[in-house]
C-alpha positions as CSV (number, residue, x, y, z in Angstrom):
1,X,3.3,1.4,-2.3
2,X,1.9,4.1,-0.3
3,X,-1.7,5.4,-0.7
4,X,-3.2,8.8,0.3
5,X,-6.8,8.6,1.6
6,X,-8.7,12.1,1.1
7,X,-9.5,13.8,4.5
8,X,-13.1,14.5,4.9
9,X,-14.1,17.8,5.3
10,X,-16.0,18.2,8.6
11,X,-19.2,21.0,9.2
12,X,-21.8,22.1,11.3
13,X,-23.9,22.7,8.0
14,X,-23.9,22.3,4.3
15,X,-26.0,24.8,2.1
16,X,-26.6,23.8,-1.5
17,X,-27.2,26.5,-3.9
18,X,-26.5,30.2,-3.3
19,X,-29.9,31.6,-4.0
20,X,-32.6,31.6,-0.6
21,X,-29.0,29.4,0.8
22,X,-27.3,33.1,0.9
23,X,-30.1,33.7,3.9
24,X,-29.6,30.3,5.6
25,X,-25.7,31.2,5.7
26,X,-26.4,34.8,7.1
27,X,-28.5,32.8,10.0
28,X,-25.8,30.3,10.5
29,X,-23.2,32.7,10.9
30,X,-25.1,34.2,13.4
31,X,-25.4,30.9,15.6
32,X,-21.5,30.8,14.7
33,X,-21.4,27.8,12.4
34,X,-18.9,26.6,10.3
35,X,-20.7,25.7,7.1
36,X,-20.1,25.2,3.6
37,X,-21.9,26.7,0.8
38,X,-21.9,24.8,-2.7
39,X,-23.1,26.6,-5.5
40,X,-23.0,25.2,-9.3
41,X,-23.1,28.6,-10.6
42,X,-22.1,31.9,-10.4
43,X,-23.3,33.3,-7.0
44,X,-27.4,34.1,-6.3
45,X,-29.0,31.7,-8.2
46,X,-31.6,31.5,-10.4
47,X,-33.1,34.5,-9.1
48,X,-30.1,36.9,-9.3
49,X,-28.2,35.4,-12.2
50,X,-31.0,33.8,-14.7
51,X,-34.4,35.3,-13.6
52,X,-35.6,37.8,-11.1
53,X,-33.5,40.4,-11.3
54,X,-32.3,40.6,-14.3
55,X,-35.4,39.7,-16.3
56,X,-37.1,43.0,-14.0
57,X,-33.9,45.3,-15.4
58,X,-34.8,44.7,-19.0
59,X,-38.5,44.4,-18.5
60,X,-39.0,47.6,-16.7
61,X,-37.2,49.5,-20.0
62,X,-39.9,47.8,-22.4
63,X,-42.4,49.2,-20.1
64,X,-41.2,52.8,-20.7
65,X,-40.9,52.0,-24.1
66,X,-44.5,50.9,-24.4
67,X,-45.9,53.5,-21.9
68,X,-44.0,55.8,-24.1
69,X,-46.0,54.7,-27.1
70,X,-49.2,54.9,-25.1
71,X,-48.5,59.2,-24.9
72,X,-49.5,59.7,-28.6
73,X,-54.0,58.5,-27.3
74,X,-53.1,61.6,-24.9
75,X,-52.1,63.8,-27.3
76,X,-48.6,64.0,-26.6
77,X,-46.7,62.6,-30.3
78,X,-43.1,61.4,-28.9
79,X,-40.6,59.8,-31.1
80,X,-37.6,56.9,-29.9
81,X,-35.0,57.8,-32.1
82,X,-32.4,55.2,-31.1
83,X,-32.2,52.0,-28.9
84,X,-29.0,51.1,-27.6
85,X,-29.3,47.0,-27.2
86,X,-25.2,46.1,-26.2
87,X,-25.5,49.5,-23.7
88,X,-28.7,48.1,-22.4
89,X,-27.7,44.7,-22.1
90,X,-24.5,45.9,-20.7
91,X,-25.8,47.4,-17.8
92,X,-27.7,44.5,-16.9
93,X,-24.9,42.3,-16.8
94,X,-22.9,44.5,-14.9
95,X,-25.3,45.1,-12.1
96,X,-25.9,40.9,-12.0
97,X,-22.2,40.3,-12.1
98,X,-21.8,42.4,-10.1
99,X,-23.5,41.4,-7.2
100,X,-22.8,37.7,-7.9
101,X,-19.0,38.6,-7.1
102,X,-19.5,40.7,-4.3
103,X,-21.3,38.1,-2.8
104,X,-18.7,35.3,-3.3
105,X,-16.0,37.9,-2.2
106,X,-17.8,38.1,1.3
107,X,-18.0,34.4,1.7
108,X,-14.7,33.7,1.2
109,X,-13.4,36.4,3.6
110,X,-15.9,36.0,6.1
111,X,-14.8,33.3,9.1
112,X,-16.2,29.7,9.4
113,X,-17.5,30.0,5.5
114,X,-16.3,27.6,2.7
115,X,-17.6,28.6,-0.9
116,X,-17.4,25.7,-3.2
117,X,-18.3,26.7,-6.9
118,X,-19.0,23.5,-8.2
119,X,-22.0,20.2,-8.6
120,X,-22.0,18.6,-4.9
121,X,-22.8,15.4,-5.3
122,X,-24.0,12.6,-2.3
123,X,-21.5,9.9,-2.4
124,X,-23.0,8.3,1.0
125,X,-24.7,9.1,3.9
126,X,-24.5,13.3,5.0
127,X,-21.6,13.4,2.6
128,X,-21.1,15.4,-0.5
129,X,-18.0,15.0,-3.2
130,X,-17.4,18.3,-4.9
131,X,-14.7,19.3,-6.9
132,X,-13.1,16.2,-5.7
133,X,-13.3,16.8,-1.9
134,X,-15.5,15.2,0.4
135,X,-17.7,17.2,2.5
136,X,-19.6,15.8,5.9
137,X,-22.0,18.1,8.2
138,X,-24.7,16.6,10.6
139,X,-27.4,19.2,8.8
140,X,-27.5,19.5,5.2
141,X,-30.2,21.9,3.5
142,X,-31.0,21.0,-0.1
143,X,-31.5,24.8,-2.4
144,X,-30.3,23.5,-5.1
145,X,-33.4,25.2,-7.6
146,X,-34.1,24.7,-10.7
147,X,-33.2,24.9,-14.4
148,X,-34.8,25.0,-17.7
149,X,-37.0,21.9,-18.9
150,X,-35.7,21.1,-22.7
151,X,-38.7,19.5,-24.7
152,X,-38.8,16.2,-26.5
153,X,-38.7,17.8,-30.1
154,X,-37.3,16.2,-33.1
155,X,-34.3,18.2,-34.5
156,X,-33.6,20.6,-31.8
157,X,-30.1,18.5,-30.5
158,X,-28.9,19.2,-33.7
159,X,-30.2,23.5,-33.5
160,X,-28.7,25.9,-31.8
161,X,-30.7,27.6,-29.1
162,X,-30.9,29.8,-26.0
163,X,-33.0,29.5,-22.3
164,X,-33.3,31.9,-20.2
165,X,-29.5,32.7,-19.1
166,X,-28.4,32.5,-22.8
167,X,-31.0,34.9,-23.5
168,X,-29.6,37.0,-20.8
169,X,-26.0,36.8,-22.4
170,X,-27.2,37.8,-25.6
171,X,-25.3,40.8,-26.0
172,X,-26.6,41.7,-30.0
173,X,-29.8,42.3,-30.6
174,X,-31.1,39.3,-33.1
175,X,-34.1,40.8,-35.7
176,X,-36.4,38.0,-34.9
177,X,-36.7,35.8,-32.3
178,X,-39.1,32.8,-32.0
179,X,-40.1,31.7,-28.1
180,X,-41.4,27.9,-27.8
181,X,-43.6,28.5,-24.8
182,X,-46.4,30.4,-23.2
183,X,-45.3,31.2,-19.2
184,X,-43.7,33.8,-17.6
185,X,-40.2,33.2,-19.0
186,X,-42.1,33.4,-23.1
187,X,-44.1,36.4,-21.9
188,X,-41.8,38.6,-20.3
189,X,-38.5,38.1,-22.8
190,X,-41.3,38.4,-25.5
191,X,-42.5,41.6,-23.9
192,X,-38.6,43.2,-23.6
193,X,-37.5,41.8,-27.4
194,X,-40.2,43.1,-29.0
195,X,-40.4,46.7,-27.2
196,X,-36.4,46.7,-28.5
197,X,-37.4,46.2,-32.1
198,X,-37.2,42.8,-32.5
199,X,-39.2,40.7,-34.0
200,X,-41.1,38.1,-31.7
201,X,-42.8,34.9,-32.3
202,X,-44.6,33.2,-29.1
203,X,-45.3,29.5,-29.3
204,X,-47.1,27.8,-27.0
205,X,-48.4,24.4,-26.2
206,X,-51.2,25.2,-24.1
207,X,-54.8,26.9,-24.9
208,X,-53.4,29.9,-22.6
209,X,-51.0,31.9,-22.2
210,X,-49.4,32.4,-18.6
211,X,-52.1,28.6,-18.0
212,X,-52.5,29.4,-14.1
213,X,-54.3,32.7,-14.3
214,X,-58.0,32.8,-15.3
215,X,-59.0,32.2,-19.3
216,X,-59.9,36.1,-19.4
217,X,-57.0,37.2,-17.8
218,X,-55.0,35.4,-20.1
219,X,-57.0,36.1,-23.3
220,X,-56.5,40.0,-22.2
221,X,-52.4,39.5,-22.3
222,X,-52.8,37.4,-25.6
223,X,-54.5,40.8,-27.0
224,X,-52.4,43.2,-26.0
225,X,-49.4,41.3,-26.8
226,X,-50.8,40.5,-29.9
227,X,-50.5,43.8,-31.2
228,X,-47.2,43.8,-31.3
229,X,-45.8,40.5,-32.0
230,X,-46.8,37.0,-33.4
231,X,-49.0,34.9,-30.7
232,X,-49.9,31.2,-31.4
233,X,-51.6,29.5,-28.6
234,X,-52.4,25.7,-28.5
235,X,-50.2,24.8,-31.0
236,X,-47.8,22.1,-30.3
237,X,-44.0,22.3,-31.5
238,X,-43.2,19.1,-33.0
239,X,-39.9,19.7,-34.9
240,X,-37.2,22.2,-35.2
241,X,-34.4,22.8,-38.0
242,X,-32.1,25.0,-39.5
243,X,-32.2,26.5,-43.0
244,X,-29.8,29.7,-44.5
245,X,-29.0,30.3,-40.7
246,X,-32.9,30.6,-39.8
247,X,-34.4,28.4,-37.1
248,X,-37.5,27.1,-38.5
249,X,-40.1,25.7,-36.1
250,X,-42.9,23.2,-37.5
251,X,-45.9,22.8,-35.1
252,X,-49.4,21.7,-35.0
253,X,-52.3,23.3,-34.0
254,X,-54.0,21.2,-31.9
255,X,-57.7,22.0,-32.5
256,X,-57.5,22.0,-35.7
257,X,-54.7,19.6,-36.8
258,X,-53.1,21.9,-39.1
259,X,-49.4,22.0,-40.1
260,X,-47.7,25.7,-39.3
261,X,-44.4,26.8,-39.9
262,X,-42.3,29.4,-38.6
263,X,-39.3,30.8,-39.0
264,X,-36.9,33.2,-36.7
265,X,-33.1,34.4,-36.7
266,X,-32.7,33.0,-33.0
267,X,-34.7,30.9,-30.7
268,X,-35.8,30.6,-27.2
269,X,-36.8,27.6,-25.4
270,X,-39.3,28.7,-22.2
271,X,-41.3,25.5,-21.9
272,X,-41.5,25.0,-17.9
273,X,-38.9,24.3,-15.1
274,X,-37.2,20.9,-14.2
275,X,-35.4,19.7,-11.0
276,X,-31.3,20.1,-10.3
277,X,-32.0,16.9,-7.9
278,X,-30.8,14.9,-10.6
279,X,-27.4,16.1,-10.7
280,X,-27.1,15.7,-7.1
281,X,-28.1,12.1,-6.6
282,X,-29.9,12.8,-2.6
283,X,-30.9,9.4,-3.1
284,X,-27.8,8.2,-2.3
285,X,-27.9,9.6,1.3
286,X,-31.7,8.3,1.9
287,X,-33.3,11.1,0.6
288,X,-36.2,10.7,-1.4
289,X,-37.6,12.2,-4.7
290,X,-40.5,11.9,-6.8
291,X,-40.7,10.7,-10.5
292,X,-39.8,13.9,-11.8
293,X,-36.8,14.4,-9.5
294,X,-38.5,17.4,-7.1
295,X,-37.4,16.3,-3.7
296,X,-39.9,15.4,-1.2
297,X,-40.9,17.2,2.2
298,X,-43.1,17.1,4.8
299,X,-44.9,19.6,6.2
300,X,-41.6,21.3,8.2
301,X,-39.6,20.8,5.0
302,X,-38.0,17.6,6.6
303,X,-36.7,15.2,3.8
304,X,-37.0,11.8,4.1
305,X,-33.2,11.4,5.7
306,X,-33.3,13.1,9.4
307,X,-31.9,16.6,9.9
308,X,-31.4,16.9,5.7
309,X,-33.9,19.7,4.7
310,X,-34.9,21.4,1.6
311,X,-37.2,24.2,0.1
312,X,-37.7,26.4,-2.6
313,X,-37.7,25.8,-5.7
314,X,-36.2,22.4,-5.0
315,X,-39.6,21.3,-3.7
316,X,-41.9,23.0,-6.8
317,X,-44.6,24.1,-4.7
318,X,-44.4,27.8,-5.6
319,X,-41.4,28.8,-7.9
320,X,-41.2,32.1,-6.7
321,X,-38.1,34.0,-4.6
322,X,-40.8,35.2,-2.1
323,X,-41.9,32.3,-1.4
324,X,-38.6,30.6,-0.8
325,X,-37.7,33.6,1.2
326,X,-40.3,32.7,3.6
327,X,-39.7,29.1,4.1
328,X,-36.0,29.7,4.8
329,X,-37.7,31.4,8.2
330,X,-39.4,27.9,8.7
331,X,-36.6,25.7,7.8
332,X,-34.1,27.5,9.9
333,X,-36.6,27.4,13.1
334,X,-36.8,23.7,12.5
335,X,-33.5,22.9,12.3
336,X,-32.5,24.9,15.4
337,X,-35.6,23.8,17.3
338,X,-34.1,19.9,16.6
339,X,-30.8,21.5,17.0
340,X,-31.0,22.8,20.4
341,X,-33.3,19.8,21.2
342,X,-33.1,18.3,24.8
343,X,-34.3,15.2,26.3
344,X,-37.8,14.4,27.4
345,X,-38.6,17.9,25.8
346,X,-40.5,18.0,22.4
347,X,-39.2,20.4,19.7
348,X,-41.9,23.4,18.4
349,X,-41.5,22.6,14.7
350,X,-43.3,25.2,12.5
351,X,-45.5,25.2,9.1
352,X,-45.5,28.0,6.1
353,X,-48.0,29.3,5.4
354,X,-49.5,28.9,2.0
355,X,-53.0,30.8,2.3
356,X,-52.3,33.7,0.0
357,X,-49.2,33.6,-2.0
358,X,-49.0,36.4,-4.5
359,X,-47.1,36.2,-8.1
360,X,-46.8,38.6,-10.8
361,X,-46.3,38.3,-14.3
362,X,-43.8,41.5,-15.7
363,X,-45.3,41.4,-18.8
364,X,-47.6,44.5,-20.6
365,X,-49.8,45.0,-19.4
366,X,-48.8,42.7,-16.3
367,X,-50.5,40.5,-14.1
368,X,-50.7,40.0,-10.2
369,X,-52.8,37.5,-8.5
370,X,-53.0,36.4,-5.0
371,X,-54.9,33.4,-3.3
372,X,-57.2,31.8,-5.6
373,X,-58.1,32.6,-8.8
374,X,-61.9,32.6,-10.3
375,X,-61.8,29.3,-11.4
376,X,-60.2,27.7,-8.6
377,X,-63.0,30.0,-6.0
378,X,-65.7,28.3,-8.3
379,X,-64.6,24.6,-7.6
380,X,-64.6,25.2,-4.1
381,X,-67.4,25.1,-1.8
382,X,-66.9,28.9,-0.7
383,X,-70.0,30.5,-0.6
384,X,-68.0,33.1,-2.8
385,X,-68.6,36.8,-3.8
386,X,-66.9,38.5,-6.9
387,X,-66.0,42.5,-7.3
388,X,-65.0,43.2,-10.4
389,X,-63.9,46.2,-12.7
390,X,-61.3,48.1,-14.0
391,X,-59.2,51.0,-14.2
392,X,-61.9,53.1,-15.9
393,X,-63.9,53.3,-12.9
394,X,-61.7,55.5,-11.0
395,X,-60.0,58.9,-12.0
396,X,-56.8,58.0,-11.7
397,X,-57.5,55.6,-14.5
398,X,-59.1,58.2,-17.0
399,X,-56.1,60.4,-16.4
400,X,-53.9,57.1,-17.7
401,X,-56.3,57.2,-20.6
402,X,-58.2,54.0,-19.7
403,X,-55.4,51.5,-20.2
404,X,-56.6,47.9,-20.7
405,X,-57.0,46.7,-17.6
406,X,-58.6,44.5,-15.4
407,X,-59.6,44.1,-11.3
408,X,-61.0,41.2,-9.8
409,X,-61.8,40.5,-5.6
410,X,-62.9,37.7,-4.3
411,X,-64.6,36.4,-0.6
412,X,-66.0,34.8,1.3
413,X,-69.6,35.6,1.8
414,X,-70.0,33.9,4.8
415,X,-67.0,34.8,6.8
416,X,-65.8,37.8,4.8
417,X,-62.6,36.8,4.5
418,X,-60.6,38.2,1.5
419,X,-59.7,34.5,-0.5
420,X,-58.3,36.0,-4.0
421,X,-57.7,38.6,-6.3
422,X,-56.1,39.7,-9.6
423,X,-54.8,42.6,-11.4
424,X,-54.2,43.4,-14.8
425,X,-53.0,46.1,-15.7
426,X,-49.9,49.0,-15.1
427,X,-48.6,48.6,-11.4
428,X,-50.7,45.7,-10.7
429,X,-48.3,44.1,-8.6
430,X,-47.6,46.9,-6.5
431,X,-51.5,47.7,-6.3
432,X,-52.3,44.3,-4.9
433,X,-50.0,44.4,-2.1
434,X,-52.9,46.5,-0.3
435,X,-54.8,43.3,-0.5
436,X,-51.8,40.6,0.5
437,X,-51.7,42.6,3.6
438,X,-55.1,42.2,4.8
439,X,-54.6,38.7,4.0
440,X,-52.1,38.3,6.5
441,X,-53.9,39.8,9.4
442,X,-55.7,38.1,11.8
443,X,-59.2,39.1,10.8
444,X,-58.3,38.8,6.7
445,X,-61.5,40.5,5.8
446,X,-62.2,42.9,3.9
447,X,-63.3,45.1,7.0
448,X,-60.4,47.3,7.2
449,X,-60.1,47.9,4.0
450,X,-63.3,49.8,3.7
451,X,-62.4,51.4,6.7
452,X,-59.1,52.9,5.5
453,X,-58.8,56.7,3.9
454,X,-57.6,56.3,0.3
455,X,-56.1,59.3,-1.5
456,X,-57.9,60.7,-3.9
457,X,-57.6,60.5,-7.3
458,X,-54.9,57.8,-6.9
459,X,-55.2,54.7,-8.5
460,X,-55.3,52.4,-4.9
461,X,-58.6,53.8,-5.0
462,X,-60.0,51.1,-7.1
463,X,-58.9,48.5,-4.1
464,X,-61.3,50.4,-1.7
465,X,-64.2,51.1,-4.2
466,X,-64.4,47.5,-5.8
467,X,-65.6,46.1,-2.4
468,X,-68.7,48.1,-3.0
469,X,-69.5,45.9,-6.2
470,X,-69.1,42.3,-4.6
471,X,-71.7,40.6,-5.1
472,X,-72.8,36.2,-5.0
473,X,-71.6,35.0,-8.7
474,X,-74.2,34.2,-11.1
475,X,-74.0,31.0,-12.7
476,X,-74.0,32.9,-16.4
477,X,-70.7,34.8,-14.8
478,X,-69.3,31.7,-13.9
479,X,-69.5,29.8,-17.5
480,X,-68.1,33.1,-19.0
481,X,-65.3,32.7,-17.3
């Protein structure tokens, strides 16, 4: 009897996962590589596919919608007399789809590139099985992301329900919608459903929404959102079913004990993020993991198994595309650094920097931080000073009729350096970029800031005028917030 052995697939590099990997593979074609790209999913990611992009097509339309609303406290009565959902949802899915193609089209016509669209899994040392071939390279970079955590709750194997990418594929519009959760995923679909006419319930576990941002900050979202759909924090879901074709959700409050019950036509699970590591099995070529599966790096996003790297979301420390965007610079220095290494000579490795990472929240009225919040300032031992104010104070903002809003700096009274801020508030994550910026200079004080001409009456204004109201935090402030 004759047996066929499988030939190994031999390559300079494997990528895992499409999304930051698609800039990994653009640098390694340039260093003329032969490398193979293995990708679960459709091509792009979370990011393209389930989250960034998409979320951003449908949120900026309930932002009109709401904005649109806003016109009748300026006098202006307008009217939305239809709201095509399958059109809008349509579009959406056409931009994401089609991008996704045209970027597998390119791999698989570009030289050196092998696109595998399937779960790679380690079956050894630097090798991966996919789609039942075997795959080998000497450098293997681990962006394999993330994908929806699914609660313990009794009942829900047995209910239908969506995540994110179902919610994304949902192509008629349901009348109610319940969301278990209180992040970015709950606050932004809740923010697009409900500005579409449907009916929206948001869930969530902890005393917060959106948990990471200061309690005011969060209390301000909770108000505005409020007004426009059902908002339960600190309530606990503890069991799900399905009665007449309703999903019914029973929770518990948890400062007060009390037994709730609510009930939606569809409903979205949003409860955090959880590690693809698990379907990959990296143990199995010596790379370690931690108990919940994240993979482990150093500092140089080294894994525990030499010349294996990963990043991004793979690694939770920040779950945003920026973020991985800029460690794929690190990671790909590293790896040629080690590449090109010679003898006797000692490789340059780099760090990413962490200092000020911004994030936004795309709900309404949204939210941008960067650096340290107000409660995180306060447990350090800065010798911190606080600006803060809102929209009102400048003209811009009057002529926007005083939208609800929020702006908060933060420094360093001794060295002046600009440590946090956050905005709340329309175009609050394009109004803080003036302040990520002076982060990431040399000096990142708050010097040039005050230097710089503002135009006047815009609503970057505020950036410049708030430095003019910093002053030590009182320990009444401090409590309050």
């Amino acid at each position: 009897m004759q047996f066929h052995r499988k030939i190994m697939k031999e390559y300079d590099l494997i990528i895992i996962g499409s999304g930051v990997g698609l800039r990994l593979l653009g640098k390694a074609i340039d260093q003329g590589f032969k490398v193979a790209m293995i990708e679960r999913g459709p091509s792009g990611g979370t990011c393209l596919n389930r989250g960034c992009i998409p979320t951003k097509i449908l949120t900026y339309l309930a932002d009109v919608i709401q904005e649109a609303k806003h016109l009748k406290e300026l006098g202006v009565k307008v009217t939305i007399d239809e709201i095509d959902y399958p059109w809008i949802m349509q579009r959406m899915r056409e931009r994401v789809n089609g991008m996704s193609a045209g970027q597998e089209k390119w791999m698989e016509s570009t030289e050196n590139v092998n696109f595998f669209n399937g779960i790679g899994v380690f079956v050894d040392e630097y090798v991966l099985e996919v789609n039942g071939e075997k795959l080998t390279a000497p450098n293997i970079i681990i962006a394999s992301g993330s994908r929806p955590l699914i609660p313990d709750i009794a009942g829900l194997g047995n209910v239908e329900y969506l995540t994110n990418d179902e919610a994304l594929h949902l192509m008629e519009q349901p009348k109610s919608m319940l969301i278990v959760g209180g992040g970015y995923v709950a606050t932004e679909f809740g923010h697009f459903f409900s500005a579409v006419g449907t009916e929206v319930t948001i869930i969530g576990r902890n005393p917060y929404l959106v948990k990471n941002e200061d309690p005011d900050v969060s209390e301000l979202l909770k108000q505005e959102l409020a007004m426009r759909m059902s908002v339960h924090v600190n309530h606990e879901v503890i069991e799900v079913r399905e009665k007449d074709g309703k999903k019914i959700v029973k929770a518990v409050n948890r400062k007060t004990g009390e037994h709730v019950e609510f009930e939606g036509e569809v409903l979205l699970i949003a409860a955090g993020r959880r590690s693809n590591s698990d379907l990959l099995h990296p143990e199995t070529s010596g790379v370690d993991v931690d108990k919940n599966d994240w993979i482990i790096v150093d500092d140089y996003f080294r894994t525990s198994k030499k010349r294996i790297w990963s990043l991004g979301d793979a690694i939770n420390r920040y779950q945003f595309r920026h973020v991985a965007n800029e460690e794929n610079n690190v990671v790909w220095n590293n790896l040629m650094q080690l590449h090109n290494e010679k003898d006797n000579e000692k490789p340059t490795l780099s760090k990413m920097n962490y200092h000020a990472i911004p994030r936004a929240v795309f709900s309404f009225p949204p939210i941008a931080t960067v650096g340290m919040t107000l409660k995180e300032a306060k447990q350090s031992e800065l010798n911190i000073e606080v600006a803060e104010t809102d929209y009102s104070w400048v003209a811009k903002g009057f002529a926007m009729g005083n939208p609800p809003s929020l702006f908060r700096m933060i420094v360093d009274g001794d060295s002046r350096k600009i440590i946090g801020a956050t905005i709340v508030g329309p175009h609050a994550p394009i109004l803080i970029q003036e302040i990520i910026n002076l982060m990431y200079t040399s000096e990142g004080t708050d010097k040039k800031m005050l230097e710089a001409i503002h135009i006047h009456p815009a609503l970057s204004e505020i950036v410049q005028r708030s430095l003019y109201q910093l002053k030590p935090l009182e320990n009444g402030d401090a409590e309050n917030k």
